[in-house]
DRENGU-278770 format. One record per residue (C-alpha): x, y, z; residue in one letter; residue number from 1. Coordinates in steps of 0.001 Angstrom, whole numbers, plus 500000, padded with zeros to 6 digits. Each point is the difference from the previous one (the first is absolute). Example, Ala and Ser with C-alpha at 12.3 -4.5 7.8 and 13.67 -1.06 7.14 Angstrom:
# residues 2
<pt px="512300" py="495500" pz="507800" res="A" n="1"/>
<pt px="501370" py="503440" pz="499340" res="S" n="2"/>
//
This chain:
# residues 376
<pt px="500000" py="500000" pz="500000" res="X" n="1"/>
<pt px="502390" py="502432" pz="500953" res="X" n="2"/>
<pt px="502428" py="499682" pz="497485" res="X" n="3"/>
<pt px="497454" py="500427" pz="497196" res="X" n="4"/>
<pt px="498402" py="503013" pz="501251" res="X" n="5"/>
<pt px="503187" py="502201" pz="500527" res="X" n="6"/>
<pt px="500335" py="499744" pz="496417" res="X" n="7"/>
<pt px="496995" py="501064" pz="498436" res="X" n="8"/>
<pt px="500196" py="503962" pz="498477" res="X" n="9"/>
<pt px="498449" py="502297" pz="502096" res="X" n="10"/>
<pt px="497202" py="501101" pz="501003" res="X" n="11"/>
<pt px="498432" py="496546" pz="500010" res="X" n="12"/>
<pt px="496856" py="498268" pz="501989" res="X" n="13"/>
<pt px="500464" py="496247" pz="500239" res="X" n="14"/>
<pt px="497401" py="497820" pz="501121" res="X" n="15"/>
<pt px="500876" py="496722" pz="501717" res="X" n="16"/>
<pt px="498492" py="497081" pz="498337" res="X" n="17"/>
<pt px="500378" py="497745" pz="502727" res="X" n="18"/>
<pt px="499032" py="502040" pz="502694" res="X" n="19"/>
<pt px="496811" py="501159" pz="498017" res="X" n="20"/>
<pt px="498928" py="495926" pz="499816" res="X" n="21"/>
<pt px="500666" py="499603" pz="503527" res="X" n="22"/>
<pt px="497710" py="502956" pz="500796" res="X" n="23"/>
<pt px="497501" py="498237" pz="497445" res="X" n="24"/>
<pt px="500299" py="497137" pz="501337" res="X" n="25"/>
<pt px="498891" py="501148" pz="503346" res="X" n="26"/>
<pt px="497068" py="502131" pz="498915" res="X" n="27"/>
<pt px="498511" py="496854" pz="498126" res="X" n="28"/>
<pt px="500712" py="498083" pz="502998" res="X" n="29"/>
<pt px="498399" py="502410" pz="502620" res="X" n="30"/>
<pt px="496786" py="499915" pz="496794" res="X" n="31"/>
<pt px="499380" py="496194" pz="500100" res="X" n="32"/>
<pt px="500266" py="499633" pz="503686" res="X" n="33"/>
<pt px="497302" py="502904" pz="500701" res="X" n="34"/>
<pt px="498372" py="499577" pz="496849" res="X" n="35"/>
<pt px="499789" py="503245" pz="499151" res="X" n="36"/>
<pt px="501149" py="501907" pz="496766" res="X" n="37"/>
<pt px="503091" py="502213" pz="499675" res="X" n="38"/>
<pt px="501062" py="502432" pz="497224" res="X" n="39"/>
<pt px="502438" py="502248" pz="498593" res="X" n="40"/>
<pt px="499680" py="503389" pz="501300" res="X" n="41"/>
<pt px="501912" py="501866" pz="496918" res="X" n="42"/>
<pt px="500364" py="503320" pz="501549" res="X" n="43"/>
<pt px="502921" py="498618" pz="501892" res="X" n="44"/>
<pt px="502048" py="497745" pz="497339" res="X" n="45"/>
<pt px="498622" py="499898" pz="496465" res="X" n="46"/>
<pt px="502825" py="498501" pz="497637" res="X" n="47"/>
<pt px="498214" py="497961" pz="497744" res="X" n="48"/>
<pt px="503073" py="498069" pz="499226" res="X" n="49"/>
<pt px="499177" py="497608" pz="502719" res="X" n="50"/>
<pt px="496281" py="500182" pz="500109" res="X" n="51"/>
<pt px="499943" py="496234" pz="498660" res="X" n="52"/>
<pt px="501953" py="498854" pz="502831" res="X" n="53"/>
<pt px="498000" py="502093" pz="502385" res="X" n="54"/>
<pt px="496672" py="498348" pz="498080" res="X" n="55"/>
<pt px="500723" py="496266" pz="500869" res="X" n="56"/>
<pt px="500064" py="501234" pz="503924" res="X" n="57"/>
<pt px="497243" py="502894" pz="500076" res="X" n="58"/>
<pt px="496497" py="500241" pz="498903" res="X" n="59"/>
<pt px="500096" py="503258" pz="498492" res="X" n="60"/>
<pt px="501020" py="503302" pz="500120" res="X" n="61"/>
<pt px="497945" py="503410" pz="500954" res="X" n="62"/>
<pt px="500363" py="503657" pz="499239" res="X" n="63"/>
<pt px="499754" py="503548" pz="500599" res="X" n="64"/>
<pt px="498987" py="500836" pz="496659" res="X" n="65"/>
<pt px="499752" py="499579" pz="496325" res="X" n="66"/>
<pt px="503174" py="499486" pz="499497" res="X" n="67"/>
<pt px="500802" py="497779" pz="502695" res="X" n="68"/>
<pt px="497306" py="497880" pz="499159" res="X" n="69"/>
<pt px="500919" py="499766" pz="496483" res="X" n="70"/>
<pt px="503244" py="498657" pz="500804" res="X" n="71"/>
<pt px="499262" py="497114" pz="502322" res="X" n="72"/>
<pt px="497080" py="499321" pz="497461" res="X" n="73"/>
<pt px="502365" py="499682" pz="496930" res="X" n="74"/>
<pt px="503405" py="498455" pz="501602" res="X" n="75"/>
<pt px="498530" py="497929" pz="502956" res="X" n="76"/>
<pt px="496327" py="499003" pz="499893" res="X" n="77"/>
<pt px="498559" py="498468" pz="502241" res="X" n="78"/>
<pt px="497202" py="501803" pz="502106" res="X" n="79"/>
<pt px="500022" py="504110" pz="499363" res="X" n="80"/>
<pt px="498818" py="501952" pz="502963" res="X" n="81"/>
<pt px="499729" py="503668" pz="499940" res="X" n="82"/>
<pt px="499501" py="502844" pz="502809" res="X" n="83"/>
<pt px="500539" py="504068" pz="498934" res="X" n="84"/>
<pt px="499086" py="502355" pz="502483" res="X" n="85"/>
<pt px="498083" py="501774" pz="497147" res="X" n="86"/>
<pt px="499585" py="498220" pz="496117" res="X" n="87"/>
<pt px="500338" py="502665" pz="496795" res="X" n="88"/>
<pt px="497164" py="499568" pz="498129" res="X" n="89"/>
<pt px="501344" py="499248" pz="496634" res="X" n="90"/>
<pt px="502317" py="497444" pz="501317" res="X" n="91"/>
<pt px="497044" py="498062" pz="501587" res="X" n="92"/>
<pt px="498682" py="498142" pz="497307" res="X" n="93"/>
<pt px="504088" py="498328" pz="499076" res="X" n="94"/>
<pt px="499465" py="499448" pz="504313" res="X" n="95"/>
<pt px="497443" py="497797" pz="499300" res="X" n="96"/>
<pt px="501364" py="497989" pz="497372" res="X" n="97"/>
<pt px="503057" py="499271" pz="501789" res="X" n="98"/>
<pt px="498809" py="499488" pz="503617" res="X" n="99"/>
<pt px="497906" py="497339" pz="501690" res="X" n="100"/>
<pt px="499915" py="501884" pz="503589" res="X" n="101"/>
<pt px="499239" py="503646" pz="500191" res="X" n="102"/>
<pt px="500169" py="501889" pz="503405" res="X" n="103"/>
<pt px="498347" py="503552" pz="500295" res="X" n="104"/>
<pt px="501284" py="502186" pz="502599" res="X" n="105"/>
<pt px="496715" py="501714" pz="500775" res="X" n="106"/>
<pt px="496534" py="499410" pz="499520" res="X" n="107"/>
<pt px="499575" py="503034" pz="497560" res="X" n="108"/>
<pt px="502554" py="498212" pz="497506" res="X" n="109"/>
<pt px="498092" py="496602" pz="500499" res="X" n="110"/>
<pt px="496669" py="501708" pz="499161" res="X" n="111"/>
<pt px="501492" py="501405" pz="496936" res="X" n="112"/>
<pt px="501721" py="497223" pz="498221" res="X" n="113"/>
<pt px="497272" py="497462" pz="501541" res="X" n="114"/>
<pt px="498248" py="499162" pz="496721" res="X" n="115"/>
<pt px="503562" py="499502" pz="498090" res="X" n="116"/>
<pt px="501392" py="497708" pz="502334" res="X" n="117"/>
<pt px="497021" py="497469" pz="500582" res="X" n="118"/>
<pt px="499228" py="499681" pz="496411" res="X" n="119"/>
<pt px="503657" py="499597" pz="499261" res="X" n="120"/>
<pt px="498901" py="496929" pz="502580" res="X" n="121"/>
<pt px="503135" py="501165" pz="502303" res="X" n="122"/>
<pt px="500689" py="498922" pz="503580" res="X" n="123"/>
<pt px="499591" py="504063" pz="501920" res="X" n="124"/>
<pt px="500800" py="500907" pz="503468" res="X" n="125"/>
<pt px="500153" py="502962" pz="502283" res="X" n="126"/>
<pt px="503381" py="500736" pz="501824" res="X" n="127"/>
<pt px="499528" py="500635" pz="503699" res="X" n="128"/>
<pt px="502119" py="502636" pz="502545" res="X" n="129"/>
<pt px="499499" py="498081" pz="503821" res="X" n="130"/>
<pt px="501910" py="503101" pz="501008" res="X" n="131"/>
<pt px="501972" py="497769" pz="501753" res="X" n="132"/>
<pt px="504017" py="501266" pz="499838" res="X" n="133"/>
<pt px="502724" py="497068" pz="500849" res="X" n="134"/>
<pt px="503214" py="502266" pz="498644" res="X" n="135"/>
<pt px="501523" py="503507" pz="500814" res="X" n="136"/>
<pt px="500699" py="500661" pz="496085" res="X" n="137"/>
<pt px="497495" py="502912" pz="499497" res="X" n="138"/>
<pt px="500746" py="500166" pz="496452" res="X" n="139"/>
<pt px="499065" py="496004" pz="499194" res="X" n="140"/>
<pt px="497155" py="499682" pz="502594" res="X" n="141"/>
<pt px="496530" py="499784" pz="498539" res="X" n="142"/>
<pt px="498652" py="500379" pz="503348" res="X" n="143"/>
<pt px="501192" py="502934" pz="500932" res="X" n="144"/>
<pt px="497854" py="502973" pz="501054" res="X" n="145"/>
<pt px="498495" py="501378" pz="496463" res="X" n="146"/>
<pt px="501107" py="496890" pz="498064" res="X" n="147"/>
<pt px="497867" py="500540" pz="496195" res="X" n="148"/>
<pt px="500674" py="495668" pz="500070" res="X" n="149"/>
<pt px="497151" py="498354" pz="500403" res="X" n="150"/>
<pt px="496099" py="500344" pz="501566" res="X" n="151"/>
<pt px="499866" py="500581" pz="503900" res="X" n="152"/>
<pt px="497339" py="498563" pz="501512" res="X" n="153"/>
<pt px="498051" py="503463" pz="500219" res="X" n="154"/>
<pt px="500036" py="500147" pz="496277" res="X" n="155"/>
<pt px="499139" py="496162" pz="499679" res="X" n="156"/>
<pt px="496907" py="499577" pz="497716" res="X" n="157"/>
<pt px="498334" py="496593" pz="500866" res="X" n="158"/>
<pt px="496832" py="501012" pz="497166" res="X" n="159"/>
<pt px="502576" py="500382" pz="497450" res="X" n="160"/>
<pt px="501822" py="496406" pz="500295" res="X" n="161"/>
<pt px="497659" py="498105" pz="497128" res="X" n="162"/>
<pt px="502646" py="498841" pz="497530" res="X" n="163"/>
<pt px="503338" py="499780" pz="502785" res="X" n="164"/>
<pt px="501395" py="497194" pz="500351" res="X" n="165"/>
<pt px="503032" py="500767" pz="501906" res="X" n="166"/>
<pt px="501725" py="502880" pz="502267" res="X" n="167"/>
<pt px="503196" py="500576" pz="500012" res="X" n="168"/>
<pt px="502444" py="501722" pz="502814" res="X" n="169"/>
<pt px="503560" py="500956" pz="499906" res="X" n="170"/>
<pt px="501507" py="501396" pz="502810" res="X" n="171"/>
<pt px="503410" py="498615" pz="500990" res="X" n="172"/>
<pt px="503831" py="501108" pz="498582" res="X" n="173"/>
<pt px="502459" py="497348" pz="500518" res="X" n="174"/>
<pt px="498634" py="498133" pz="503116" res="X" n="175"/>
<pt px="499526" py="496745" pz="501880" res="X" n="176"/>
<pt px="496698" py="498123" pz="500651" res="X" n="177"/>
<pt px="499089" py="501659" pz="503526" res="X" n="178"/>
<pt px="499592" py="503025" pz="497911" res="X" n="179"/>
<pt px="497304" py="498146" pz="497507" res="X" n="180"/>
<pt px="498436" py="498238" pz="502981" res="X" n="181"/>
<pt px="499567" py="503344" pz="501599" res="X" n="182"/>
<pt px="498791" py="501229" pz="496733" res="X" n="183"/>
<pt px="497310" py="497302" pz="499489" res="X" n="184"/>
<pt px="498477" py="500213" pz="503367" res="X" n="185"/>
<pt px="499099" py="503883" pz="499170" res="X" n="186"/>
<pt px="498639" py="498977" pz="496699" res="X" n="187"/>
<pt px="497430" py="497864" pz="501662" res="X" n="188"/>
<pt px="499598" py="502073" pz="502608" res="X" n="189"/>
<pt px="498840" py="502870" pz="497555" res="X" n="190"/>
<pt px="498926" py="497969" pz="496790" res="X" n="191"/>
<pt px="498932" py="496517" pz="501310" res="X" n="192"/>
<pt px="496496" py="500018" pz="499355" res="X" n="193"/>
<pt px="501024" py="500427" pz="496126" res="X" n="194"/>
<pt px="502667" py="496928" pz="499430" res="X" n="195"/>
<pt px="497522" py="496692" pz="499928" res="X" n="196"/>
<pt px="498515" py="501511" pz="497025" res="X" n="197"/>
<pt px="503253" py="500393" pz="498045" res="X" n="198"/>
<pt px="502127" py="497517" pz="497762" res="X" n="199"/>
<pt px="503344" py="501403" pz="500709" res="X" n="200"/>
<pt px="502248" py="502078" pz="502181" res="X" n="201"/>
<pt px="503303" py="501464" pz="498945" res="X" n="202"/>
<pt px="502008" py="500688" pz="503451" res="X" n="203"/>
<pt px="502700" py="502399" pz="497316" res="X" n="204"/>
<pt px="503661" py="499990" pz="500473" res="X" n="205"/>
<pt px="502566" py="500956" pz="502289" res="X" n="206"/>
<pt px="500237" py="496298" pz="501292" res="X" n="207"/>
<pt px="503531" py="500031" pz="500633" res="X" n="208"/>
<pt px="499668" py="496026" pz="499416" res="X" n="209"/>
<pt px="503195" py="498840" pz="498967" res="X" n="210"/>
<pt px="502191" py="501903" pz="502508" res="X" n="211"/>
<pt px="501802" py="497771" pz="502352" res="X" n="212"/>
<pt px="498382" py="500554" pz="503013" res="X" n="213"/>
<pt px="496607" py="500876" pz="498506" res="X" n="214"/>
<pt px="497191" py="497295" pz="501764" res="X" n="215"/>
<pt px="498624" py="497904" pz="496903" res="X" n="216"/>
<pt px="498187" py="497610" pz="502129" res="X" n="217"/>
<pt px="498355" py="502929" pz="502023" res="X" n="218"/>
<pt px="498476" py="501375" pz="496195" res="X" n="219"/>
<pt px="499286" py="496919" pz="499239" res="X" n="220"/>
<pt px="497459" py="498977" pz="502415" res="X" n="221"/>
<pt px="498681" py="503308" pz="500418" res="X" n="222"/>
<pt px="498746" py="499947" pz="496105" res="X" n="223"/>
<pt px="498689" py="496256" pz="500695" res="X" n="224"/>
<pt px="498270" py="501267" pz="502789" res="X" n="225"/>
<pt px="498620" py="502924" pz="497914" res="X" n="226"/>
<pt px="499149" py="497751" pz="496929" res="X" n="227"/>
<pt px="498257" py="497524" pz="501975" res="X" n="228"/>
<pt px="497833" py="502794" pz="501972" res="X" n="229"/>
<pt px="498746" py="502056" pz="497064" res="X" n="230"/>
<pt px="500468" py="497545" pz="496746" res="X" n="231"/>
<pt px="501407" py="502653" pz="498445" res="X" n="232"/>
<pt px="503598" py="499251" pz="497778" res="X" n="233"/>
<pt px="502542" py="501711" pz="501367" res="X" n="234"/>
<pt px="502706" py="502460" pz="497657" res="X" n="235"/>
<pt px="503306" py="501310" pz="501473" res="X" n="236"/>
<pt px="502083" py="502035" pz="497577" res="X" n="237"/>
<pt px="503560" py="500344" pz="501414" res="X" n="238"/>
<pt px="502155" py="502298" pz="497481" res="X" n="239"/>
<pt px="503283" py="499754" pz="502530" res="X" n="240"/>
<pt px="499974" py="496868" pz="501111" res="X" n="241"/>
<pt px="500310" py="498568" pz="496409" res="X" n="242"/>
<pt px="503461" py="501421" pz="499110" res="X" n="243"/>
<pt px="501167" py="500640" pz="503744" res="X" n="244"/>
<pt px="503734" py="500065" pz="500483" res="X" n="245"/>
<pt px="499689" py="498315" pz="496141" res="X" n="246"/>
<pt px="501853" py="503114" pz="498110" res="X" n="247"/>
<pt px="503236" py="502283" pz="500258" res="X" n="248"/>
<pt px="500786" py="503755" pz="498459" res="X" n="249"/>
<pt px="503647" py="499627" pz="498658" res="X" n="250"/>
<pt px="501659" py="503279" pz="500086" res="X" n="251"/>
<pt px="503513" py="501857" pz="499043" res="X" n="252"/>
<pt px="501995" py="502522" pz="502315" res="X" n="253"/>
<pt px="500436" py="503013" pz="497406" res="X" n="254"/>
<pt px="501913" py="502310" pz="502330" res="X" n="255"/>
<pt px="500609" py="500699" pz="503855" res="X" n="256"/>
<pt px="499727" py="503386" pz="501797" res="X" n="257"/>
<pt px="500172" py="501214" pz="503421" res="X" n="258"/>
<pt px="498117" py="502172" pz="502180" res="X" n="259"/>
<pt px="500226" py="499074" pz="503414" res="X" n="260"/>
<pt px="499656" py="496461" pz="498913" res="X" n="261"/>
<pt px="501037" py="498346" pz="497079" res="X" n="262"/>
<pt px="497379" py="499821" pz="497363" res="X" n="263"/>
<pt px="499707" py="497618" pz="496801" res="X" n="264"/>
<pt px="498445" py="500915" pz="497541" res="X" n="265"/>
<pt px="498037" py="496964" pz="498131" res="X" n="266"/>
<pt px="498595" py="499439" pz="496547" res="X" n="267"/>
<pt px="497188" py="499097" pz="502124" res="X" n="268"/>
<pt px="497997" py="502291" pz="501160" res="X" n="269"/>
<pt px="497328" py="499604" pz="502957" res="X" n="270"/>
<pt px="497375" py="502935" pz="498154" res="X" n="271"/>
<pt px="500235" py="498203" pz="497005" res="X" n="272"/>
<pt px="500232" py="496248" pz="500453" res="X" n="273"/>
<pt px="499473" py="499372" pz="503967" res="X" n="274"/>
<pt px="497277" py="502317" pz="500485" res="X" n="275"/>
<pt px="498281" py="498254" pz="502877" res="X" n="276"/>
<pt px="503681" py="500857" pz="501812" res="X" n="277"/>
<pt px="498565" py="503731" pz="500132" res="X" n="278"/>
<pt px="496299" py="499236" pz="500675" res="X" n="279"/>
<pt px="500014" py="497438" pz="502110" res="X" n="280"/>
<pt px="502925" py="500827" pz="501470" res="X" n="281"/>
<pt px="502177" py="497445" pz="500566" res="X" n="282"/>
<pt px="504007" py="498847" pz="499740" res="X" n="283"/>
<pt px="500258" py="497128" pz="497143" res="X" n="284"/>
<pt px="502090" py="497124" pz="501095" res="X" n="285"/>
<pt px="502895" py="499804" pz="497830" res="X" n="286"/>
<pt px="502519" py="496824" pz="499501" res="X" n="287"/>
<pt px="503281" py="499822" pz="502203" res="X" n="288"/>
<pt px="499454" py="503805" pz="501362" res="X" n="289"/>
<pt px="499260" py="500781" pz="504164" res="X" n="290"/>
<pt px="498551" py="502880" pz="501695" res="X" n="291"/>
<pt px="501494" py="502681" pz="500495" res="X" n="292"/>
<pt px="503342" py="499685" pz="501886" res="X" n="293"/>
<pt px="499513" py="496530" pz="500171" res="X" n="294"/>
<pt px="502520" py="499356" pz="497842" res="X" n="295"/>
<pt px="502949" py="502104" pz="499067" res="X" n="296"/>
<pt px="498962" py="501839" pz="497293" res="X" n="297"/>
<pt px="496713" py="502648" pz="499786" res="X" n="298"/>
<pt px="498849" py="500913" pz="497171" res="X" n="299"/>
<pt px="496653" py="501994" pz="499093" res="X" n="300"/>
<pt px="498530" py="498017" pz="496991" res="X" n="301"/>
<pt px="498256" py="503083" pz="497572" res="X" n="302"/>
<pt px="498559" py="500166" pz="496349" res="X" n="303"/>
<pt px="501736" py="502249" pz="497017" res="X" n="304"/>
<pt px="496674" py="501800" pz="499873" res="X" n="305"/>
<pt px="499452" py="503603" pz="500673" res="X" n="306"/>
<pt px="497652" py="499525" pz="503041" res="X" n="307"/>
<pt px="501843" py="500880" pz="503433" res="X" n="308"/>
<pt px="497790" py="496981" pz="501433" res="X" n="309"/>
<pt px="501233" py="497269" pz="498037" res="X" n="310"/>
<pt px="501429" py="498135" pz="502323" res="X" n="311"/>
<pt px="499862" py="495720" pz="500219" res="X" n="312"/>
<pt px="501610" py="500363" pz="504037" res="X" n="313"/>
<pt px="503380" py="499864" pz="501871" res="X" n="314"/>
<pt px="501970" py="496619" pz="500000" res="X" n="315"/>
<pt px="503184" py="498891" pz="500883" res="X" n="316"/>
<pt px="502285" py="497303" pz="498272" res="X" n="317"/>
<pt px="503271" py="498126" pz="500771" res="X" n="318"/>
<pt px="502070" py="501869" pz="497761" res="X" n="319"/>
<pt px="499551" py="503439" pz="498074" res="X" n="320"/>
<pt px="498160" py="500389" pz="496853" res="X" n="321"/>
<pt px="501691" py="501063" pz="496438" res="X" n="322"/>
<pt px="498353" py="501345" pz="497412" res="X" n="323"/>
<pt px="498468" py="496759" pz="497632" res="X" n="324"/>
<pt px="499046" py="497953" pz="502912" res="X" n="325"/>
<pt px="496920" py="498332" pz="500061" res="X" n="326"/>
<pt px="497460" py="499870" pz="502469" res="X" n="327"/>
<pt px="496846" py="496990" pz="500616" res="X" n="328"/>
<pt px="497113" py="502118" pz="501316" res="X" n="329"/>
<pt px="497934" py="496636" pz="501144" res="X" n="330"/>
<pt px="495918" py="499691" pz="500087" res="X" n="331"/>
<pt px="499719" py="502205" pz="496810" res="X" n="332"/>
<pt px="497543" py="498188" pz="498419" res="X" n="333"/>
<pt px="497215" py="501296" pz="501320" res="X" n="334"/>
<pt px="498179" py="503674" pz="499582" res="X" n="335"/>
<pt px="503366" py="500994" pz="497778" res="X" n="336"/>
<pt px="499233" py="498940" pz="497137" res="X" n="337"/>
<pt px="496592" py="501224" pz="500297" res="X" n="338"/>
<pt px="500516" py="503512" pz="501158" res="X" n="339"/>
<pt px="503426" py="501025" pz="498371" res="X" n="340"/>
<pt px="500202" py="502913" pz="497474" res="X" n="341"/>
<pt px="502609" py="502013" pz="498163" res="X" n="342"/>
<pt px="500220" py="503569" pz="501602" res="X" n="343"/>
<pt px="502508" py="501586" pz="499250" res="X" n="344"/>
<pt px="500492" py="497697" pz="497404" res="X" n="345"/>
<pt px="501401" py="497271" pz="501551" res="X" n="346"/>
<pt px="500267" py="496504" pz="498189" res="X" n="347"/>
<pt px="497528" py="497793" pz="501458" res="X" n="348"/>
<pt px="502160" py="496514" pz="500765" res="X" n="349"/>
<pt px="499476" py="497316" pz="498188" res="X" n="350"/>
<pt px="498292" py="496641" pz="501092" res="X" n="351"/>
<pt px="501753" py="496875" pz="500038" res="X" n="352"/>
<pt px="499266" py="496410" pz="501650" res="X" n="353"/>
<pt px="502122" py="498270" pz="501338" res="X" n="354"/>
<pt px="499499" py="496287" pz="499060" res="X" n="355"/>
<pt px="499821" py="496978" pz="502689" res="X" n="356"/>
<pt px="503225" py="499016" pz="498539" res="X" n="357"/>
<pt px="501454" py="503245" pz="500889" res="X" n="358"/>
<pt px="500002" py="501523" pz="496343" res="X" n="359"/>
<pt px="498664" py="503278" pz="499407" res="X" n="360"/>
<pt px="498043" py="500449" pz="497269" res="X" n="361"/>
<pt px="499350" py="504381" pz="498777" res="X" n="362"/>
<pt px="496086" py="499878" pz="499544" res="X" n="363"/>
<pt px="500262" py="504032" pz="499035" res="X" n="364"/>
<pt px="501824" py="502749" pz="499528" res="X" n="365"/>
<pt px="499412" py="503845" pz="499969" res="X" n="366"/>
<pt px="501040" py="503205" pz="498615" res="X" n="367"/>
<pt px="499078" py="503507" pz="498884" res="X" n="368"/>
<pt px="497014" py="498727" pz="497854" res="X" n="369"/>
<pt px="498267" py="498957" pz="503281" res="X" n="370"/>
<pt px="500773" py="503490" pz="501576" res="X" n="371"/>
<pt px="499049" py="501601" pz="497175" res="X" n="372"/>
<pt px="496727" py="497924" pz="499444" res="X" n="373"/>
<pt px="498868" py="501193" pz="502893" res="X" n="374"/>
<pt px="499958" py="503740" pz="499563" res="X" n="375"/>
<pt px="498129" py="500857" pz="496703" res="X" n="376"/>
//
């Protein structure tokens, strides 16, 4: 492994074969044994170069949009779920020949594409807010105070449910099973009354499934136990889980400065192809590095962009860094991909896999055609 990816050309993303099938593998497991459906949630990891491997584990994929849906329609199959907070009205119509689950975010959008969706004979449900909050991450908690995700119980309308046949709740960001067991005992608290008459429940993502100390056998029974209460089928759609710690950034030192530290500048940037490093925040782990002053050498990691605040986070290595090493930025599989973008003009990296024989194979490149694409 290591060999392999310290010489690919930077900037590079390289997903791990083997550790994606191992995180597969465990999703399909964790499906069988509580009988309950799991998908691809694409708004974390959509490279469609190994949507045939993920199809032989998952049952699907769902979106966030058009697009989204499009592309789990076209390069995976499988079952097509869709939620959108709000769905464009000239994009509805393609919606309903791709998708076979539709969730509406409000009863007002429900009401309007109503008529569409049941005579397009598609499976429709309502997503629900049990304004219930498990995290402290304002920014990715649709339970927070204000939240436009989902129908509160106050806004819950019983005399509009002919034609719903599921609901559909998302409320958790990278978490263990005491957070969806907390989750689901607010849900029946506040919407109870409403889930014998429903074929399905989707409990969303941020099942944190295949991390190592995440308790499978906890979700497990809890879904039985759901499944055999209601008769409903049960839906989780993890996004993270299915490429956790399954994908690296591979980046260059392009020069070193100092400033009260010593500062490397990258041909990485976090602005441009880390962004959740910014938003979330948080410090990447990064191959064979420390914390700072853990080891004898501190270095600031920083992109070659423009913005003051592109900065990946301090580490410290056993010996100094020279211009044309290379760095392995590890879990960047996930929501990087997804979310990078070329200010500045920056190169998006390309996207490689790395084979289970330890090959790497390029799957694309980029240049100034997809910069300037973008533009006008």
């Amino acid at each position: 492994m290591e060999k392999s990816l310290y010489e690919v050309a930077t900037p590079c993303y390289v997903v791990d074969e083997a550790r994606l099938t191992e995180n597969l593998a465990l999703l399909r497991d964790v499906a069988e044994k509580a009988g309950c459906k799991i998908l691809l949630a694409q708004k974390a990891f959509s490279m469609f170069a190994v949507y045939p491997l993920i199809g032989k584990y998952l049952a699907g994929t769902t979106a966030s949009g058009l697009f989204e849906a499009k592309l789990g329609f076209e390069e995976m199959g499988g079952e097509t779920h869709i939620f959108s907070a709000a769905y464009l009205e000239h994009e509805f119509d393609e919606v309903l020949q791709i998708c076979d689950h539709i969730s509406f975010n409000s009863f007002a959008q429900w009401q309007k594409y109503r008529k569409k969706a049941l005579a397009a004979g598609k499976s429709c449900g309502i997503r629900i807010n049990p304004q219930h909050s498990t995290q402290e991450h304002g920014i990715y908690d649709p339970c927070a105070d204000g939240s436009r995700l989902g129908v509160t119980r106050e806004n819950f309308r019983p005399e509009l449910l002919a034609g719903i046949e599921g609901l559909h709740f998302h409320t958790l960001c990278e978490q263990n099973s005491d957070a969806l067991i907390e989750t689901l005992a607010a849900v029946e608290e506040k919407f109870g009354a409403f889930l014998p008459q429903m074929k399905w429940v989707n409990f969303g993502g941020g099942h944190h499934i295949t991390r190592a100390d995440y308790d499978r056998e906890a979700l497990i029974a809890c879904v039985r136990r759901f499944k055999e209460k209601y008769g409903v089928e049960v839906y989780l759609e993890p996004g993270e889980a299915v490429a956790l710690n399954a994908g690296y950034l591979v980046a260059s030192v392009l020069d070193i400065v100092q400033n009260g530290i010593d500062i490397a500048l990258l041909d990485a940037s976090a602005a441009c192809h880390m962004p959740d490093v910014i938003e979330m925040p948080y410090r990447p782990p990064l191959y064979h590095s420390g914390k700072p002053g853990e080891k004898a050498h501190t270095y600031r990691l920083a992109g070659a962009t423009c913005l003051a605040g592109d900065v990946i986070g301090d580490y410290s290595f056993d010996a100094p860094l020279a211009v044309g090493d290379k760095l392995i930025f590890e879990d960047m599989a996930i929501y990087s991909m997804v979310k990078n973008n070329t200010f500045n003009g920056m190169c998006l990296p390309s996207i490689a896999l790395q084979h289970c024989d330890g090959s790497i194979e390029t799957v694309r490149r980029f240049g100034y055609q997809d910069f300037k694409g973008r533009l006008s």
